[in-house]
C-alpha positions in Angstrom: 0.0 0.0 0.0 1.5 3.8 -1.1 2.0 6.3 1.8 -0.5 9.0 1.0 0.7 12.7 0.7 -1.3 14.6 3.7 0.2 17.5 2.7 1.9 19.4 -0.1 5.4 19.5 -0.6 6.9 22.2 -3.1 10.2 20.8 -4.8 12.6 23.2 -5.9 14.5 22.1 -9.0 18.2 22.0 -8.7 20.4 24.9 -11.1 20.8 22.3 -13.8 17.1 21.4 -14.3 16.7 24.7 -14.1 18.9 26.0 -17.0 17.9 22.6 -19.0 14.4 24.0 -18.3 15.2 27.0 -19.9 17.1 25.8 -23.1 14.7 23.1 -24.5 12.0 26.1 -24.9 14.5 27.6 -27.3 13.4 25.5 -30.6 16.6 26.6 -32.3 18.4 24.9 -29.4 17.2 21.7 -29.4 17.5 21.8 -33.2 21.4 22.4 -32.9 21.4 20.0 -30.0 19.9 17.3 -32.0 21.8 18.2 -35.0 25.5 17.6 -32.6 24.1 14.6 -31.4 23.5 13.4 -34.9 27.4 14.1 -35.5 28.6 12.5 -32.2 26.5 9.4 -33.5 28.4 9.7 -36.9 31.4 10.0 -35.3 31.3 7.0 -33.3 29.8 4.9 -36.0 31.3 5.9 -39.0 33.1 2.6 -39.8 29.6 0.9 -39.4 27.3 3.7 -41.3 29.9 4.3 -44.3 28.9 1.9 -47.7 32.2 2.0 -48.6 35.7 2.4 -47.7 36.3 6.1 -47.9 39.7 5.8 -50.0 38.3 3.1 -52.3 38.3 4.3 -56.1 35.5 3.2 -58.4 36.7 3.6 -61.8 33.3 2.9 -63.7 32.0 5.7 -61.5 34.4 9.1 -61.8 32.5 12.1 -61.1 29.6 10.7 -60.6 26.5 13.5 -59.3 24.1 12.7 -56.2 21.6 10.0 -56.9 18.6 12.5 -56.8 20.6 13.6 -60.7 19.4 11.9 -63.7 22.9 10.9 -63.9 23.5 9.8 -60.0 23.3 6.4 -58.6 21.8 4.7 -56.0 25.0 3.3 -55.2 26.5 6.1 -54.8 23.7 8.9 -52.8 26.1 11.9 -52.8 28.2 11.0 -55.8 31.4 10.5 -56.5 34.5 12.6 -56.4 37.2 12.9 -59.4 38.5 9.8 -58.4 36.0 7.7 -58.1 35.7 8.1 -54.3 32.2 7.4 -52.7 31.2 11.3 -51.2 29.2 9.8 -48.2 31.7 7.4 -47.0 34.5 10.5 -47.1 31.6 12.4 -45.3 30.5 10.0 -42.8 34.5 9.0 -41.9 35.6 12.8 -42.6 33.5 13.7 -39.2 36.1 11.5 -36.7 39.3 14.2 -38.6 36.7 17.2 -38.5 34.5 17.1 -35.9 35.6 14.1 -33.0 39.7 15.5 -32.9 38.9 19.0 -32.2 36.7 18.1 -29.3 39.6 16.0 -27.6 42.0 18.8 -28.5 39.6 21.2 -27.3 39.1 19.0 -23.8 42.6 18.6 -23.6 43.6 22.2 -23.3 40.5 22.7 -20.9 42.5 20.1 -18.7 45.4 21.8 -18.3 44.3 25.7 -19.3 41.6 26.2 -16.4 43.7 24.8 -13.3 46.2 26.7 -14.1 44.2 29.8 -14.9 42.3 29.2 -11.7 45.6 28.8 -9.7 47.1 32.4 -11.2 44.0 33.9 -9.9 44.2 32.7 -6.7 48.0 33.6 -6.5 48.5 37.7 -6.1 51.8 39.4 -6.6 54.4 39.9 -9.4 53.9 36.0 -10.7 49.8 36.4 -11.3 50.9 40.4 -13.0 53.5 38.5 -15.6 51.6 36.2 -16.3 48.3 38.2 -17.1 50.7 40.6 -19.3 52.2 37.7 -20.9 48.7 36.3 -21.9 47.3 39.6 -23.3 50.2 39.6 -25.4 49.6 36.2 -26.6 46.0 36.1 -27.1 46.5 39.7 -29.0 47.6 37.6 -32.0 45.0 35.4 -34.0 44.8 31.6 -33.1 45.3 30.7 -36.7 48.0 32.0 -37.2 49.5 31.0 -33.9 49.0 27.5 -35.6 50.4 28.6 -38.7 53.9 29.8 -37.3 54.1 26.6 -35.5 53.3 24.1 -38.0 55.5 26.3 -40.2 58.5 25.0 -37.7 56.9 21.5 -37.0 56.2 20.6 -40.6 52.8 19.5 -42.2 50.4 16.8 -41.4 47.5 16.1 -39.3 48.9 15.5 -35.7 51.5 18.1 -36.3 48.5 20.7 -36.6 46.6 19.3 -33.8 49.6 19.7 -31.8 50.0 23.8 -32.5 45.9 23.9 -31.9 46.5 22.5 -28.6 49.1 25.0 -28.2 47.6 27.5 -28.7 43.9 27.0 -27.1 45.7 26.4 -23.9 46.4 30.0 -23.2 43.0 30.9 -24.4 41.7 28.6 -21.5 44.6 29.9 -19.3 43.4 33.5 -19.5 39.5 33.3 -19.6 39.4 31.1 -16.4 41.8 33.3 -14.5 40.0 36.0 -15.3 36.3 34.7 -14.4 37.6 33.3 -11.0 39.7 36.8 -10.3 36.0 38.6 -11.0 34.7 36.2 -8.2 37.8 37.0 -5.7 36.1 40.0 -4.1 32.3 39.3 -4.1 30.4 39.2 -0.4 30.0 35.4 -0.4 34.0 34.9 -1.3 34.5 37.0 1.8 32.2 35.6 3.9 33.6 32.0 2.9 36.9 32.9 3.9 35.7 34.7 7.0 34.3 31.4 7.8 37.8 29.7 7.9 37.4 27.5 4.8 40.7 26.0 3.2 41.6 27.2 -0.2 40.8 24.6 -2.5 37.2 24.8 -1.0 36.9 28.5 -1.7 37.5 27.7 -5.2 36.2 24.7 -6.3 32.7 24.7 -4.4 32.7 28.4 -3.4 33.8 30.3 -6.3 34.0 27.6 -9.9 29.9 27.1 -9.7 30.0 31.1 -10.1 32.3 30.7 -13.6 30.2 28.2 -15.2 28.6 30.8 -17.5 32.0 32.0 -18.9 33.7 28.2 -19.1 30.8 27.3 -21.4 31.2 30.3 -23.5 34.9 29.8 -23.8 34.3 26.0 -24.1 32.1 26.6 -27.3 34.2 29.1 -28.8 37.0 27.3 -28.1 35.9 24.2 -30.0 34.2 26.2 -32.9 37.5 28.1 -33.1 39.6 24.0 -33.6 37.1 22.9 -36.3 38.0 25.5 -38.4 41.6 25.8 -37.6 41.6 22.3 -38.2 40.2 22.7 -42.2 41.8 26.0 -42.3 45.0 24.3 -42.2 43.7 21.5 -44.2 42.9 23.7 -47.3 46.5 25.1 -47.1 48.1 22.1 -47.3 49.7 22.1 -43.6 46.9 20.0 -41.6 45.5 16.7 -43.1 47.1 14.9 -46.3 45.4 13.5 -49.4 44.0 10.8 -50.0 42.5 11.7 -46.3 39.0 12.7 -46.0 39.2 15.7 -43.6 36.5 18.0 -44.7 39.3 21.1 -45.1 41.6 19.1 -47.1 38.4 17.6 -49.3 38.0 21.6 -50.2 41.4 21.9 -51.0 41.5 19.3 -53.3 37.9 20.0 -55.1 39.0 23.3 -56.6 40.3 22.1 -59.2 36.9 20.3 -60.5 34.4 22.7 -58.5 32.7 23.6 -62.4 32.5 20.4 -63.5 31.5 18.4 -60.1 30.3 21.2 -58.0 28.8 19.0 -55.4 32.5 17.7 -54.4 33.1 21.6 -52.8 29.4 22.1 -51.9 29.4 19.0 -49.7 32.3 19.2 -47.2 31.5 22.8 -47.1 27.5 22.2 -46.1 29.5 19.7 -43.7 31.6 22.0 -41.9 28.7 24.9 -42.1 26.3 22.7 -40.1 28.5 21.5 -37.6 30.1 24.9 -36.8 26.6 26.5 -36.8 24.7 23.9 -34.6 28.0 24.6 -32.3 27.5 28.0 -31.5 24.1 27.9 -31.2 24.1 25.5 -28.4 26.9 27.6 -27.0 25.0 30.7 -27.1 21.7 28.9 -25.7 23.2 27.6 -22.9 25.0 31.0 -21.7 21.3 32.7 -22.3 19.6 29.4 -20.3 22.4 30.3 -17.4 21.6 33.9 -17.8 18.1 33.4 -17.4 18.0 30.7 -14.2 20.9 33.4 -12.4 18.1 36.3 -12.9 15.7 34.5 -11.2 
């Protein structure tokens, strides 16, 4: 028999159902969201998903238009490239190179960027000043060509470019978690925690970090956004991924030369990499708005 409720009893929801409360009203949102997840899917499962091998030439079948031309295939639903090169397996195992390695490049620098930003702003003194100096300096010139200078001295190729992302998205981490924990240093509740006698660590990882959530997703977003195109950026100029691979920049690079005659071979990774970088930012954004909202009320 169920114990009967003799009374009512008014549940607050925690923060997080809160801001999830928030974004799944916003259509656009849950669009993008289900539009990532779709990717992450792809990612995983691209071995499983692709027809065909995605370096695998089909010489009865060069240029070859999307099946929904009176010239496509079946066999072949986006076409084929000037090769002979199936377009949806390239697609489908393009997303691991385009979208899956900037993610763990992206998480990778989070790892060691925000302790160590959040241990500059809880140092004071000459150290946290150089350092904060040093990082204006270095985020003053652009990411991508950050990458540039050091693939330049590393040398071409895929990891090598990875590498100089990582490189450079760690200071970008560095700097916008010190200075999101710094803003928190001198609020009331800071003070009254430490009045209270708590240790350190406690001040800033349950105190202060719950505070800095809003600008870690922000810089998490951009941050990510900013390694997919890096990524084909240096694709496209020959410095990130190598033919025959099917890294979306690198399928660009190499579809120039037949974009009049097989147009779909450009339109296709660039849809790709449109999508993905849109459906990116617009979660970003929508969560920072769904935090916004749930810290006004």
């Amino acid at each position: 028999m169920s114990n009967a409720k003799l009374y009512y009893e008014e549940r607050t929801p925690s923060p997080l159902e809160q801001v999830w409360r928030q974004f799944r009203h916003n259509l656009w949102a849950m669009t993008a969201l289900h539009v990532l997840g779709l990717i992450v899917l792809i990612t995983l499962f691209a071995p499983l998903i692709a027809p065909y091998s995605p370096t695998v030439q089909f010489s009865d079948s060069l240029s070859l238009p999307p099946a929904w031309n009176d010239e496509g295939s079946v066999r072949f639903l986006l076409g084929t490239d000037e090769l002979g090169r199936d377009m949806l397996s390239r697609l489908l195992h393009g997303a691991r190179l385009s979208f899956g390695l900037p993610l763990l490049v992206v998480l990778a620098a989070a790892a060691i960027g925000m302790p160590l930003g959040a241990l500059a702003a809880m140092s004071v003194g000459v150290k946290s000043s150089t350092l904060k100096h040093l990082l204006d300096v270095l985020l003053s010139i652009p990411s991508l060509l950050l990458a540039l200078i050091i693939v330049a001295i590393l040398g071409p190729g895929l990891e090598n470019a990875l590498l100089a992302i990582w490189l450079v998205l760690i200071p970008q981490f560095l700097h916008a978690t010190r200075n999101a924990v710094h803003a928190q240093r001198h609020q009331d509740y800071v003070i009254a925690a430490q009045l209270n006698g708590v240790s350190q660590w406690y001040l800033l990882f349950v105190v202060i970090f719950p505070n800095t959530i809003k600008v870690l997703v922000v810089q998490l977003t951009m941050a990510w956004s900013t390694a997919i195109l890096d990524i084909a950026a240096l694709g496209f100029l020959g410095l990130g991924a190598q033919s025959p691979s099917p890294e979306w920049g690198t399928m660009l690079a190499k579809s120039v030369e037949v974009a009049y005659s097989s147009p779909w071979v450009m339109a296709l990774p660039g849809l790709a990499l449109f999508v993905t970088l849109v459906a990116v930012n617009i979660v970003g954004d929508s969560l920072k708005s769904a935090i916004d909202e749930r810290i006004k009320r």
